[in-house]
Backbone as JSON, one array per atom type, in Angstrom:
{
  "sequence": "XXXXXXXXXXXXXXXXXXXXXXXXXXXXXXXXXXXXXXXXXXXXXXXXXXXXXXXXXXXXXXXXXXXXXXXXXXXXXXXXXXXXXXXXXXXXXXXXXXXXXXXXX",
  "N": [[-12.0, -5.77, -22.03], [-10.32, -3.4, -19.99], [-7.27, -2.5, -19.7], [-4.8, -2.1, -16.53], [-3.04, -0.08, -16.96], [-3.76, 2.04, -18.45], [-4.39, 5.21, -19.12], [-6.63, 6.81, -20.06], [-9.46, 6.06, -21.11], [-11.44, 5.63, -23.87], [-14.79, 5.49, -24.64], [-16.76, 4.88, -27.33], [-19.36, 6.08, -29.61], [-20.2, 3.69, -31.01], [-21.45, 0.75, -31.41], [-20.15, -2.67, -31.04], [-20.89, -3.69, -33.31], [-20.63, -1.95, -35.53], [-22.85, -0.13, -35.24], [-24.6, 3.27, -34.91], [-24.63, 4.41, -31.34], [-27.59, 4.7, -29.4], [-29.64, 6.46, -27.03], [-29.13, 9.58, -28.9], [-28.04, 11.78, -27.53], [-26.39, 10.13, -25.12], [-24.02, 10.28, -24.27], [-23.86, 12.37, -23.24], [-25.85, 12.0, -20.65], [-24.43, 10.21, -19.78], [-22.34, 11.38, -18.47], [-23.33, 13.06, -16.83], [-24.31, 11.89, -14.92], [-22.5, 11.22, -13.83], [-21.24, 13.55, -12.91], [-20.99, 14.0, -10.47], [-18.66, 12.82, -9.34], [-15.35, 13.78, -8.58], [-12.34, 15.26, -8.43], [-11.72, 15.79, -4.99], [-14.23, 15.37, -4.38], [-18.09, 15.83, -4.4], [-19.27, 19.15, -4.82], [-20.65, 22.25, -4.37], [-22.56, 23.23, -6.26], [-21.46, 21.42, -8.56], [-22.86, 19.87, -10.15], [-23.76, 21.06, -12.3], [-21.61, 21.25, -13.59], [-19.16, 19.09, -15.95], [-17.42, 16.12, -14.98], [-13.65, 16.18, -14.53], [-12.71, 13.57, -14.99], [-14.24, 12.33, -16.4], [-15.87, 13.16, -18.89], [-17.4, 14.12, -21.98], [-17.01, 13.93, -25.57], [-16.44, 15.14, -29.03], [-14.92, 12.37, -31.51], [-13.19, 12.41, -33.76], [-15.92, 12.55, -35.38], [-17.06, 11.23, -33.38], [-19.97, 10.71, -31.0], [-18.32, 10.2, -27.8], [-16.9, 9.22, -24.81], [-14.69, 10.23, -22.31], [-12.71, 8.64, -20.25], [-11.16, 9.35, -17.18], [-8.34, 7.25, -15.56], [-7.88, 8.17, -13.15], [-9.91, 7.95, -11.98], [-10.44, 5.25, -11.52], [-8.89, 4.61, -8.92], [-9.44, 6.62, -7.17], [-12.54, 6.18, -7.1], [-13.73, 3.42, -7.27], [-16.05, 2.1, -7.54], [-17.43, 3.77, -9.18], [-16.35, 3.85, -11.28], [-16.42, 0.71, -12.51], [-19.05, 0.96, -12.76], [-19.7, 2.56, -14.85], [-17.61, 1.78, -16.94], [-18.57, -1.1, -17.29], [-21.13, 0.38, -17.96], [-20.78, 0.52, -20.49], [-19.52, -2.16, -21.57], [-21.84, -3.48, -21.13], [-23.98, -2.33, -23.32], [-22.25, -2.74, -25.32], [-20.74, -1.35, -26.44], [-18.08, 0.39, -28.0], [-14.65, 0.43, -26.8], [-11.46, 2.42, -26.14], [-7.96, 2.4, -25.24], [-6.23, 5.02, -24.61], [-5.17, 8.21, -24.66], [-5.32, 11.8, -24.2], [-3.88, 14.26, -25.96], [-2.13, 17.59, -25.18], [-3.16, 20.2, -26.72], [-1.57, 21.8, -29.3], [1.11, 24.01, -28.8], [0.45, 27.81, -30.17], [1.54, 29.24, -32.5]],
  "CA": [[-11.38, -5.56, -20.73], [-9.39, -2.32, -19.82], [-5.61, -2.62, -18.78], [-4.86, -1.41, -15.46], [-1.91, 0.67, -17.04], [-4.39, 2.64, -19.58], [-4.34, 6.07, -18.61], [-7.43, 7.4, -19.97], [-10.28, 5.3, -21.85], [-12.38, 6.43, -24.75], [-16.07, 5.06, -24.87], [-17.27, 5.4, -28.49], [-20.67, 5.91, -29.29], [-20.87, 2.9, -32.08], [-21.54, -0.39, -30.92], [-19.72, -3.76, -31.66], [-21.64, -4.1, -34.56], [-20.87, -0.81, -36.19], [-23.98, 0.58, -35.11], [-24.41, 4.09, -33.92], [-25.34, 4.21, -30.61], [-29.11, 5.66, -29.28], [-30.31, 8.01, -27.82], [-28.39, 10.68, -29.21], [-27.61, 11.81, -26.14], [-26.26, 9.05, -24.08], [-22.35, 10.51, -23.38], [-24.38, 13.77, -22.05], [-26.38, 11.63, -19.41], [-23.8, 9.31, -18.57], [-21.6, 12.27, -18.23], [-23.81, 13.93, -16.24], [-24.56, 10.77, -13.91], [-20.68, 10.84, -13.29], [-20.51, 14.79, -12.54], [-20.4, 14.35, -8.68], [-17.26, 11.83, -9.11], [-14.5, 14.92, -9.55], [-11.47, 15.49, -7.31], [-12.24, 16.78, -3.65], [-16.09, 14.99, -3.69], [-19.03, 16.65, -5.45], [-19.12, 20.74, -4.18], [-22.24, 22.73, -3.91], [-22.72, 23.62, -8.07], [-20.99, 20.47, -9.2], [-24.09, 19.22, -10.54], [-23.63, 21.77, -12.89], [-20.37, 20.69, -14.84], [-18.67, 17.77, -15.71], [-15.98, 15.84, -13.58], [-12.4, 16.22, -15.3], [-12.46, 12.52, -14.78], [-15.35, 11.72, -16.93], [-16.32, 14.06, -19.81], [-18.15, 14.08, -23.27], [-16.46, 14.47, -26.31], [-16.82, 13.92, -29.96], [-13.93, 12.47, -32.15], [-13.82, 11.99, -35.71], [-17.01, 12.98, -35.63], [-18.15, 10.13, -33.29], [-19.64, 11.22, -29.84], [-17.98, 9.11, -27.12], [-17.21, 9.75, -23.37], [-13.47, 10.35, -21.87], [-12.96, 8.5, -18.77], [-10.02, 9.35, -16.52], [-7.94, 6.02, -14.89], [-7.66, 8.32, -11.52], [-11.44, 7.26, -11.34], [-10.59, 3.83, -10.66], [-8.22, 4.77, -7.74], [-10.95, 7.63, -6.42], [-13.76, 5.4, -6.91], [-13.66, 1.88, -8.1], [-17.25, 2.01, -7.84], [-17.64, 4.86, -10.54], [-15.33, 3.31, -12.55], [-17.21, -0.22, -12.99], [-20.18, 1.55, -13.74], [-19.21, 3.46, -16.49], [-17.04, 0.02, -17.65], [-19.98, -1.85, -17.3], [-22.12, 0.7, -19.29], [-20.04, 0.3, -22.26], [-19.67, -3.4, -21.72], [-22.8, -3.85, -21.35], [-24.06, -1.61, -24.42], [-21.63, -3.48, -26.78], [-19.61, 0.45, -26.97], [-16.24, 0.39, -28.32], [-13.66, 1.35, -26.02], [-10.31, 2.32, -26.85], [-7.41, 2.79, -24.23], [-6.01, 5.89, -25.21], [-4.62, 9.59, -24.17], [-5.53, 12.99, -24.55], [-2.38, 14.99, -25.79], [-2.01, 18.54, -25.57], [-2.94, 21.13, -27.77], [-0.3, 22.15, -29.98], [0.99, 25.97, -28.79], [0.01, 28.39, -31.47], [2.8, 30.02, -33.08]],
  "C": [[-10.37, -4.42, -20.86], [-8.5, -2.8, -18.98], [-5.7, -1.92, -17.76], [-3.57, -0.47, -15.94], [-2.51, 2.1, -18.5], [-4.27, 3.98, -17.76], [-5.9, 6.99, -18.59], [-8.33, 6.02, -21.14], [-11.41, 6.07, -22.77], [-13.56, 5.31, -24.43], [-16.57, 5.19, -25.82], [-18.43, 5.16, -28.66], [-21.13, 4.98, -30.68], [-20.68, 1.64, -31.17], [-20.62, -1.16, -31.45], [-19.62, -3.99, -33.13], [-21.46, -3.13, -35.63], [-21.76, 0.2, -36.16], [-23.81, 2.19, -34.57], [-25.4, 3.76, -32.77], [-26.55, 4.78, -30.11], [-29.52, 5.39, -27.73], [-28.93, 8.59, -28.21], [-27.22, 11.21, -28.15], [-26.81, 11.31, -24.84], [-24.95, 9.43, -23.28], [-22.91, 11.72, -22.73], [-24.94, 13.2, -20.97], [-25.58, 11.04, -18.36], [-22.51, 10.41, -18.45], [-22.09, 13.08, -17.16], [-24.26, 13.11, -15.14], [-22.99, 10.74, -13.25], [-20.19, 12.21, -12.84], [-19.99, 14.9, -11.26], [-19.18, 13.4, -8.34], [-15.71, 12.94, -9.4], [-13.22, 14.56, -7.96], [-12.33, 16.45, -5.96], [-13.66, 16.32, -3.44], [-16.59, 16.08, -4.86], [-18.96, 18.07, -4.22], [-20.36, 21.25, -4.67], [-21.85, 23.91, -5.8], [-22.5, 22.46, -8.88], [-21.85, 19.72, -10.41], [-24.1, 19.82, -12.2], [-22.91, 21.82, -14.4], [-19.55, 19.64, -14.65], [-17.77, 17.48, -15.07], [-14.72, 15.7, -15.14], [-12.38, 14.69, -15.32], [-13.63, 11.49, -15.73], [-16.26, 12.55, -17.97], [-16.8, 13.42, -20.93], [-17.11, 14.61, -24.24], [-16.46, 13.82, -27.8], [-15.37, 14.0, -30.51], [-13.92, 12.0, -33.2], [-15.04, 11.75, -35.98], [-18.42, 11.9, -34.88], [-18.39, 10.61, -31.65], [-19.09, 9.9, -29.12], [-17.62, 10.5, -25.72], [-15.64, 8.98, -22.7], [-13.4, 10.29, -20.86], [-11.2, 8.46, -18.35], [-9.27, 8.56, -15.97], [-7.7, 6.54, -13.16], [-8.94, 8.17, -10.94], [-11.38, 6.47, -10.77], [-10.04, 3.97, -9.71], [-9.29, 5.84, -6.96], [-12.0, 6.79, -6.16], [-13.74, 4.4, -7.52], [-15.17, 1.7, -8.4], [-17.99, 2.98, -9.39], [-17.37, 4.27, -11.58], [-15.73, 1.85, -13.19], [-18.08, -0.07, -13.23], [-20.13, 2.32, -15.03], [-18.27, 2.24, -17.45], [-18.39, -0.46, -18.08], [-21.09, -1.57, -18.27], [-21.99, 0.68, -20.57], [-19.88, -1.01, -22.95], [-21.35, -3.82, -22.21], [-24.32, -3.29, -22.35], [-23.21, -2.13, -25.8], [-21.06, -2.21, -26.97], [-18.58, -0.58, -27.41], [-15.61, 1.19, -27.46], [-12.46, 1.08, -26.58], [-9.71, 2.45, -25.48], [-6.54, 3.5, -25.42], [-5.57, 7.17, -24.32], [-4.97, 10.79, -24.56], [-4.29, 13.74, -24.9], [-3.19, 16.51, -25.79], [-2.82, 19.57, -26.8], [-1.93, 21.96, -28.46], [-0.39, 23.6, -29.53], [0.84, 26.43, -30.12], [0.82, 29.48, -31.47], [2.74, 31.92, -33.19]]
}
């Protein structure tokens, strides 16, 4: 269960079990099933690139899929589907934050 005070949620692509998850692919589709969820509605290209609210990304070398918490206030509906797919996949989710990139000196 995700806190309602999490800001951003990781999705990791190993299961419960340790497993990796399959296909390969899976944070690119369901990333790409979630592109028309962005600020302002989906816009005529959107289709195109991902929603700031729902991206792909790998971390420590594991892919997973970076969901935004202004989803659930935009769309509650978005936002239990993409829950749901992780629930119901056995994912690991973390609640978690994106920081910054350190400026470069």
């Amino acid at each position: 269960m995700v806190s309602n005070s999490a800001k951003e949620v990781f999705i990791q692509g190993i299961t419960q079990l340790g497993k990796t998850f399959r296909p390969s692919d899976w944070a690119d589709r369901l990333c790409g099933v979630m592109s028309q969820f962005r600020p302002g509605g989906p816009q005529p290209g959107s289709h195109l690139t991902y929603s700031r609210w729902c991206f792909p990304m790998v971390i420590n070398g594991v892919k997973s899929v970076v969901v935004n918490a202004e989803l659930r206030e935009a769309e509650p509906m978005a936002w239990d589907f993409v829950i749901n797919f992780a629930t119901d996949n056995n994912l690991q989710i973390a609640e978690a934050c994106l920081l910054p990139d350190a400026p470069k000196p």
